[in-house]
N, C-alpha and C positions, 0 to 999 in steps of 0.2 A: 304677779306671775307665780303658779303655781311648780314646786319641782317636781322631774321624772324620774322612772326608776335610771338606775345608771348600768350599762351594760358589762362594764367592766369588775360593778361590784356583785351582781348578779352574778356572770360566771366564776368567779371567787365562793360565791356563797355556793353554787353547786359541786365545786370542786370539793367544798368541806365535806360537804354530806355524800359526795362518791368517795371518798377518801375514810368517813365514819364506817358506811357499809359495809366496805370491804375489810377494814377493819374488826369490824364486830364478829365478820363471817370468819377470819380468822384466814385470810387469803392472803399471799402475797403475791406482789404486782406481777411477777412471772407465771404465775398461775391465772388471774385475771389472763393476762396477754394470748397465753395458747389457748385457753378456752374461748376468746375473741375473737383467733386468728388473726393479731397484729403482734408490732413488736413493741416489748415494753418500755423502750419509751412514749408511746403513744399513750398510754395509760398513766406515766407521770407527770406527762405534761396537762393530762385534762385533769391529775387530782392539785397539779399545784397552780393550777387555774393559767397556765400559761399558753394555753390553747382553748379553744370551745369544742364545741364536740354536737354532730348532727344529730337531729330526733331521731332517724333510725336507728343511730349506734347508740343513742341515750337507751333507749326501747330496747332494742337487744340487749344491753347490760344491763338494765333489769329484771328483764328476764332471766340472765342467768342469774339475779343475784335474788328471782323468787319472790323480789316487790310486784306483788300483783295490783286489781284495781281498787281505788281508794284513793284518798283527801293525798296522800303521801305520794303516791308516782303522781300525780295530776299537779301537785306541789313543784317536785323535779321537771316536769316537763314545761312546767309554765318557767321555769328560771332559764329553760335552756334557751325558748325563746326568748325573751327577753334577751335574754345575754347574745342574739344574734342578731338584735337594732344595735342602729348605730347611733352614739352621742354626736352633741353638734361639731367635738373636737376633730371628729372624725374626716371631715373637711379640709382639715389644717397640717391631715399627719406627711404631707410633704415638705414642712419645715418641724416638726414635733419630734424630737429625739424618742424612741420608745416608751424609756422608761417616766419622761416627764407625762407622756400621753394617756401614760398608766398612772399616775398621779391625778391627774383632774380626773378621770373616770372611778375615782377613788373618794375624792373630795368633793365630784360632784351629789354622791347618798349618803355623807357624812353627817352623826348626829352632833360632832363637834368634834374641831380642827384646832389644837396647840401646836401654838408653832415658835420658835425663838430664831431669830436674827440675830447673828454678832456685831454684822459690817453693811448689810444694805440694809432697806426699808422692806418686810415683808409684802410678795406680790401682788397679795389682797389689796394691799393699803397703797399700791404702786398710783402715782399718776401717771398717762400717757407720757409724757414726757422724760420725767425718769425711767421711765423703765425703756426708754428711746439709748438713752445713754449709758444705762446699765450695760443694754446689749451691743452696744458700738464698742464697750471696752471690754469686751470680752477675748480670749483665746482663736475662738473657732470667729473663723471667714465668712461672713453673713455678706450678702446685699442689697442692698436697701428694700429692698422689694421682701426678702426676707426678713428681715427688721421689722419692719410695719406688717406684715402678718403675723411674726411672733405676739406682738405688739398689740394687733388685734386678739389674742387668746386671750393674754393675761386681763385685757378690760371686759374680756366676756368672762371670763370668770369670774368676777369681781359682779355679777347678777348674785350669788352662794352670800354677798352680805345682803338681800331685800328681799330674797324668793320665799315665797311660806309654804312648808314652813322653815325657816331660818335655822343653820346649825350657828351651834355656842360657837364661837370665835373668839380664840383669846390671843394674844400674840405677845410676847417679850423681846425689847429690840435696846441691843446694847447701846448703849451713850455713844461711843464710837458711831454709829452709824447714821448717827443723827448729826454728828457734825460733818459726816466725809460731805462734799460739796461736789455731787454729782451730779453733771450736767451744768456745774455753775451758781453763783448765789440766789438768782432772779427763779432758776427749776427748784433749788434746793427750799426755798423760802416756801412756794408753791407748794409744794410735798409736804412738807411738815403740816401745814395749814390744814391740805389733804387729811391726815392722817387726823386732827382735831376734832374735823366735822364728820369721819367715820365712826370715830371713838363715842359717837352721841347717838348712836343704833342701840337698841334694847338688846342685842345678843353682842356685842364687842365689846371685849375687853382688851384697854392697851396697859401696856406697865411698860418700864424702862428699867433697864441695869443700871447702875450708873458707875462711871468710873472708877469708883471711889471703891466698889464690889472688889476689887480687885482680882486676883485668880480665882477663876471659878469652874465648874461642870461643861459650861456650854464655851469657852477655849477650844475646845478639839472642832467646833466650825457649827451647822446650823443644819437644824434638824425639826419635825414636823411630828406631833403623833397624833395619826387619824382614830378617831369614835364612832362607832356604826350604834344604833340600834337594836337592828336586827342578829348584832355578833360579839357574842361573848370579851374576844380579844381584839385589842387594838391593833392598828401596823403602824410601827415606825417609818418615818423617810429619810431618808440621810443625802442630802446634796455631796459632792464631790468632783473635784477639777476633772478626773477620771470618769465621772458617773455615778450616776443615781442609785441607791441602795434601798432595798426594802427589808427589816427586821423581822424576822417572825418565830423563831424560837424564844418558848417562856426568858430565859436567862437573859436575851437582849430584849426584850420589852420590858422586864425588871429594870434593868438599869437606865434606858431611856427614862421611864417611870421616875426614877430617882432624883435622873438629875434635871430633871422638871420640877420636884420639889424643890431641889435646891436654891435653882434660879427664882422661883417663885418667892421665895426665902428670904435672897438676894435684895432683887427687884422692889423697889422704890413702889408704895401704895396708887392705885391709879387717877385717883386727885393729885397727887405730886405730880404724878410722872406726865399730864396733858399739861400742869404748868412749866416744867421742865421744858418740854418737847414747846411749848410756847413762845418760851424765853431765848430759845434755841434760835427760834425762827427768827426773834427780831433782831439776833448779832448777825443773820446771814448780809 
């Protein structure tokens, strides 16, 4: 299976380049606005990609902004479309919190996904089943009906490890989370197993923390940094009891950055870490 463009990152990447222009021309977003005839947040919402924005108002902002025709508006106009199909998560966005929906739409044009786990098993690497009783122990009020569609995303996602072409996949998953017993010994044994016969994909890399790391970077909870291709800068992801966070100023992607090194640092080489994660499996 071949992958698609992703609409979520499409509009992102258009957002950059209306937000460069405007930029260049030396405009601020109030000035855009009246010259448009709307109000300015309409204009900050389509430069931080948190809305789309129709061809004819792409085309009229063009034209005020004096891109005529050429490789360059024909460029813009094809992102817009694009960015106005819909992914297949698009489906599911009646149990999909926002911001996690804006995550696979992110993940799914990714040229490579770091991601580090404290306490569960990264989602990629989820079996149905764990990830069954991951969300049974959660805060928020699911049911069951809602559970098993959640349920279904995360194994559709989980295409991102064999579609070509395949992004780098690395993942770092704390010792701790390989012993919690979620779902039980007979799930947990399962999962680990899982997570063996993943780690023997040509673009997956697993490492483990191990206890023994003791205080480290990734203590403040678990976090993701997406790789595009097509884009200069990464975006961090930060999960939270509260909600989901996306990083996008240089200073927090430095630091993200970092402590990625660190953990890497940390983290047990990845021959250890599948006999580790092995060894694991047969005291469950």
């Amino acid at each position: 299976m071949s992958r698609e463009h992703s609409p979520t990152f499409r509009r992102r990447l258009l957002a950059r380049e209306l937000r460069k222009i405007r930029r260049d021309r030396q405009l601020t977003n109030a000035q855009v606005a009246e010259a448009m005839d709307v109000r300015q947040p309409w204009i900050s919402r389509i430069e931080t990609g948190a809305r789309g924005i129709q061809l004819k108002d792409l085309k009229r902002l063009l034209d005020f902004y004096e891109i005529g025709p050429g490789d360059y508006r024909d460029k813009l106009v094809d992102l817009a479309k694009e960015a106005r199909q819909r992914g297949w998560w698009h489906a599911y966005r009646d149990v999909l919190p926002p911001q996690y929906a804006e995550y696979i739409g992110l993940e799914a044009e990714a040229s490579e996904v770091l991601n580090f786990e404290p306490l569960s098993v990264p989602g990629l690497l989820q079996t149905a089943d764990y990830a069954r009783a991951m969300m049974s122990g959660t805060l928020t009020e699911m049911s069951e009906e809602e559970i098993e569609r959640r349920v279904e995303v995360r194994m559709a996602r989980q295409t991102l490890l064999t579609v070509t072409p395949s992004p780098r996949l690395w993942f770092i998953i704390d010792e701790a989370a390989l012993r919690r017993l979620v779902g039980g010994p007979s799930v947990m044994r399962t999962q680990l197993r899982h997570i063996l016969e993943r780690a023997r994909l040509p673009r997956v890399k697993v490492q483990v923390l191990p206890l023994a790391a003791g205080a480290h970077p990734g203590t403040a909870g678990s976090f993701a940094i997406i790789r595009f291709a097509e884009a200069s800068e990464p975006i961090p992801y930060i999960e939270t009891i509260a909600g989901d966070l996306y990083l996008e100023k240089p200073e927090e992607i430095r630091t993200c950055n970092l402590a990625w090194s660190y953990l890497t640092a940390k983290a047990i080489g990845p021959v250890e870490s599948l006999e580790l994660i092995s060894k694991v499996a047969e005291e469950c």
